[in-house]
N, C-alpha and C positions, 0 to 999 in steps of 0.2 A: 504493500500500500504506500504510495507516494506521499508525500508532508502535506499537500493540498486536502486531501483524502483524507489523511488524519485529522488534520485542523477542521473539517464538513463533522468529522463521526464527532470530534471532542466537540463542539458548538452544540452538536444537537442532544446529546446525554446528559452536556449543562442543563442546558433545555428544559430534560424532563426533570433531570434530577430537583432543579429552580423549583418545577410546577409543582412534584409530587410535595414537597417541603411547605406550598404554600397551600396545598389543599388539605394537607392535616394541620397545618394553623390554622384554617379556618374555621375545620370544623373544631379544633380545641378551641377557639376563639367564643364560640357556640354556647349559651348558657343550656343547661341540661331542659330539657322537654318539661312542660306542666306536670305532666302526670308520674313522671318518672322520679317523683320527690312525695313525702306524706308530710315535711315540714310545714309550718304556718309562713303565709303569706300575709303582709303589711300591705294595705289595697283601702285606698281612696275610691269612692265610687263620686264623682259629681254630677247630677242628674236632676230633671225637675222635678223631685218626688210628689212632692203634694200634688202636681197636676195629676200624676200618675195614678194616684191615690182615689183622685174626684173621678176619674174614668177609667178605675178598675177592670169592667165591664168590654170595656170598648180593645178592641185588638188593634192600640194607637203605637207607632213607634218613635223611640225617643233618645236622642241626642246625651251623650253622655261620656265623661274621662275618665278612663280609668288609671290611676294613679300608681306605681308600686314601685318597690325596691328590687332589681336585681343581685344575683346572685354576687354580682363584679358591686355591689355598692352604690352602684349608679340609680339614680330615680329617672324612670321615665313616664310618659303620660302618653296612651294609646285613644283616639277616638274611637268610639264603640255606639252602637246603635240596642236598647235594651226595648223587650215587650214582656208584658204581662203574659204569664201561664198556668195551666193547671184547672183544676175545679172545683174540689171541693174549698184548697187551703184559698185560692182566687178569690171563689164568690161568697161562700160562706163562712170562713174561720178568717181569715186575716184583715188585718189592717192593711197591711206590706205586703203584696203576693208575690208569691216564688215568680223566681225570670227567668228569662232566654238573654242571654246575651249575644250579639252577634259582631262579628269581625272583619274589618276589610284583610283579608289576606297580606295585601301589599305592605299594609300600615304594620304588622306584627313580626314582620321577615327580620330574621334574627335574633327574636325575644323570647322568651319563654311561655309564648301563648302560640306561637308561630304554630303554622299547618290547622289551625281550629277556623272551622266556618262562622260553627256557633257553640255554643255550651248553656245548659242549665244552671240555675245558682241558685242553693236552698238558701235564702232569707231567714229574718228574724223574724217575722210573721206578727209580732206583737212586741210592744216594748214591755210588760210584765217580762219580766224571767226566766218564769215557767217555762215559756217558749222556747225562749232559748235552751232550755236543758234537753226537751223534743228532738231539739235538730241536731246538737251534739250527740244525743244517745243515736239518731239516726244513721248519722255519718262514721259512728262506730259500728253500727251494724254493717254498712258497705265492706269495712275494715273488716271485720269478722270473715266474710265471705271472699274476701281477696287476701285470705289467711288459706283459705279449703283449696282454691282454685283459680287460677289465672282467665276461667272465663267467664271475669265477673267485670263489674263497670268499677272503676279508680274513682278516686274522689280525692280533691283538695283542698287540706281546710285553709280558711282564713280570716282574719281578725280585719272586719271592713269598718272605716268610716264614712256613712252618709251624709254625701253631702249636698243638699238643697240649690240647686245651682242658682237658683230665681227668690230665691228668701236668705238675707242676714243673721240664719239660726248657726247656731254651735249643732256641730253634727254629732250622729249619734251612734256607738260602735258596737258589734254586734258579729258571733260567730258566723261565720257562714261555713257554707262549699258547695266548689266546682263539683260537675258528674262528667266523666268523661262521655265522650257519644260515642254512637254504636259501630258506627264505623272505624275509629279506633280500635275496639274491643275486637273486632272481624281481623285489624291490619294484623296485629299481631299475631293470629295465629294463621295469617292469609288465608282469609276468608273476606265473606262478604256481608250485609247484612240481608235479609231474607224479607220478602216481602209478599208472604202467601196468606190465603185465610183462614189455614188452615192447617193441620201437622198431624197426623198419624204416629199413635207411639210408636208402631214398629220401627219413626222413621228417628228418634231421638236418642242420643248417645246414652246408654244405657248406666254409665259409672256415673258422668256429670250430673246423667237427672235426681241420680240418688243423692249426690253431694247435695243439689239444689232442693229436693223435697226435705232434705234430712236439716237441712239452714231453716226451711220455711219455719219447720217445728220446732226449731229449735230457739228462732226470735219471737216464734208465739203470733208467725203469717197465716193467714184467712182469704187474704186479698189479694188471688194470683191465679191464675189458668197459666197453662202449659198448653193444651193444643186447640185451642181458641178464645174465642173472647167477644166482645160485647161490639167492636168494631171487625163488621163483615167482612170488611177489606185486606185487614193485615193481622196475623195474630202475634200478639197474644194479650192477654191480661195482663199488667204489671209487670210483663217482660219482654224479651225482645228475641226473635230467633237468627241466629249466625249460621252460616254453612261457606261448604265451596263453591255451590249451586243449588237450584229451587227442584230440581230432581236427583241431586244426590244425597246419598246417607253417611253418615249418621250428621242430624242436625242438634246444635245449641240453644238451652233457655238460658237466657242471661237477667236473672231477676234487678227488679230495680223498685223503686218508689214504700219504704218500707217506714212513715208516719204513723200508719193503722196498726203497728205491729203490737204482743204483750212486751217486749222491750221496750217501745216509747212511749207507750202504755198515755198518751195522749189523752185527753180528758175528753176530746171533741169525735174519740173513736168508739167504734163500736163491731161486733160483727155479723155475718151477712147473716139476714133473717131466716135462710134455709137451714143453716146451721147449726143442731142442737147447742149450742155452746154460753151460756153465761156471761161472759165477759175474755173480752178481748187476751187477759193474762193467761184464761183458760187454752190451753194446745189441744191442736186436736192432727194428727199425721195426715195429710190428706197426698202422700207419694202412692206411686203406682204399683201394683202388684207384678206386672209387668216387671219389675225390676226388683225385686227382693233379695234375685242372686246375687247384686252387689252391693246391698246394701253391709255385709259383713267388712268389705274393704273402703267404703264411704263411712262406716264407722271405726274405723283405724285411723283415717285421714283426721277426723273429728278427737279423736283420743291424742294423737301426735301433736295436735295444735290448743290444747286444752289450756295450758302453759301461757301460751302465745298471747293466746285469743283474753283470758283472765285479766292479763297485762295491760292490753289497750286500754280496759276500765282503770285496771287501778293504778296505771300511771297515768291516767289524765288531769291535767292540772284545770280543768275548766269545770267540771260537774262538781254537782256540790254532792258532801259525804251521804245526806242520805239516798242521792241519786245514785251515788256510785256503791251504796251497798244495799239496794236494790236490785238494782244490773247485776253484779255479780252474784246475788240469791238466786235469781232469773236464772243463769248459766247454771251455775252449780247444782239448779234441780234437774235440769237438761240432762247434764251427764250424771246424774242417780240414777237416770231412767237407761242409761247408755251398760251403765254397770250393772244393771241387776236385769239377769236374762229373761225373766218372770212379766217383768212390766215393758221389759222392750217388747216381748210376744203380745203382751196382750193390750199395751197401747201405738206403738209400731208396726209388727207386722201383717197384725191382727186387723187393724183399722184400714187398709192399705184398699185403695181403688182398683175396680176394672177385674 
């Protein structure tokens, strides 16, 4: 190879060698994804509330900054577009109704909200308390089930200031969190999310469902179909179905919306009139018989995480003690029933659908 030749091949290895060097700064440059973290976020919301407030009702969209601190220390401030959601916490129980928040793409490239279209965000619903301790035992429960199982929806908490964009008021601060969307929850395991009206058990992964029937009863859930639900068009109840495709198997319920549960033991809940059951604290197993066979390794997974799962309660610094020894009376009766072969048969396997 002549010097010319040489000097062409070294110019061009620079080259890469240059590129490759600057495409892993970049992405080390990168603050880590939303969801990829369970630490609290410092989050400014500025928004018209009270207008929002006066037209609850109305599906109006609204202009809004959202404020935070990165991970690098840096404060930045993202425009965001927020609407009113939901319906019972919407129309009936709140002051404050849970949101959607929505994102310009563009505007997020590079931050820690980056790649989201839109997201959920559980509220304070009421300035009593009370409420707040609702959403935090809720956001523990997500916690709970992304202790069992990766195909479950993330949640990020965060300590938000409201701030009144259009009124001179002191704002007002209040737990929240993010819910990851379902599309996320699909990327990860590549997948999709599913949009049928319908589901066939033969057609739902047999281990997961057990993990997910055996979570319902264990947060003391009433409020949830697996293979349809109340909207004709997409199912499910309270959950959401993942796959590779709308005719291959085996498909995912990925549970979500869990305020009705006997863990948040809500004061505004109750459960569904069909259901012999007394009050919402009361469990009742409503997993399928269809899958019994794996119920003995969904209850392993449950026993292994027992440690874990106790923990999220009793290192939360936000609940107050009688909240948080409540919740863990709640769990610890769970796993009496896990332990004593006698009461799993005859409230478990016994109780079991189909």
């Amino acid at each position: 190879m002549n010097s010319a030749n040489k000097s062409i091949v070294l110019f061009l290895l620079t080259g890469l060698l240059l590129a490759a060097s600057s495409s892993v700064a970049a992405q080390e440059s990168k603050p880590p994804k939303l969801f990829s973290s369970n630490s609290e976020m410092q989050v400014t919301l500025s928004g018209p509330w009270r207008k929002l407030q006066k037209n609850v009702k109305k599906d109006i969209v609204y202009p809004v900054k959202l404020t935070y601190t990165g991970t690098d220390g840096q404060q930045r401030t993202i425009d965001v577009t927020v609407t009113a959601r939901g319906i019972t916490r919407r129309l009936r129980v709140c002051d404050f109704p849970p949101l959607k928040i929505h994102f310009d793409k563009k505007l997020t490239k590079g931050t820690e909200f980056r790649g989201n279209k839109s997201l959920k965000l559980v509220t304070y619903c009421q300035t009593n308390t009370k409420y707040e301790q609702y959403y935090i035992k809720e956001f523990l429960v997500y916690r709970i089930y992304n202790e069992i199982t990766d195909f479950s929806f993330r949640v990020r908490p965060m300590i938000i200031d409201y701030k009144d964009s259009e009124r001179n008021a002191k704002p007002w601060t209040r737990f929240s969190f993010l819910i990851e969307d379902v599309d996320d929850v699909a990327k990860r395991h590549d997948m999709e999310k599913l949009n049928v009206a319908k589901v066939p058990l033969k057609e739902l992964d047999s281990l997961q469902t057990s993990y997910m029937s055996l979570f319902q009863y264990m947060v003391g859930n009433l409020d949830w179909a697996a293979t349809g639900g109340p909207d004709k068009d997409r199912c499910c109840h309270n959950s959401r179905l993942i796959g590779t495709g709308e005719d291959d198997i085996p498909k995912y319920v990925i549970p979500y919306d869990f305020d009705s549960t006997g863990m948040v033991n809500a004061h505004y809940a109750a459960p569904p009139d069909k259901l012999k059951v007394k009050n919402i604290r009361q469990r009742l197993y409503r997993g399928f018989c269809r899958f019994n066979d794996t119920l003995p390794e969904a209850v392993e997974r449950f026993q292994q995480k027992k440690t874990t799962i106790l923990a999220l309660f009793e290192n939360n610094t936000h609940m107050t003690s009688k909240n948080r020894k409540s919740a863990i009376k709640y769990i610890k009766d769970f796993y009496k029933v896990l332990d004593d072969p006698k009461r799993f048969k005859r409230e478990i396997t016994d109780k079991c659908r189909g």
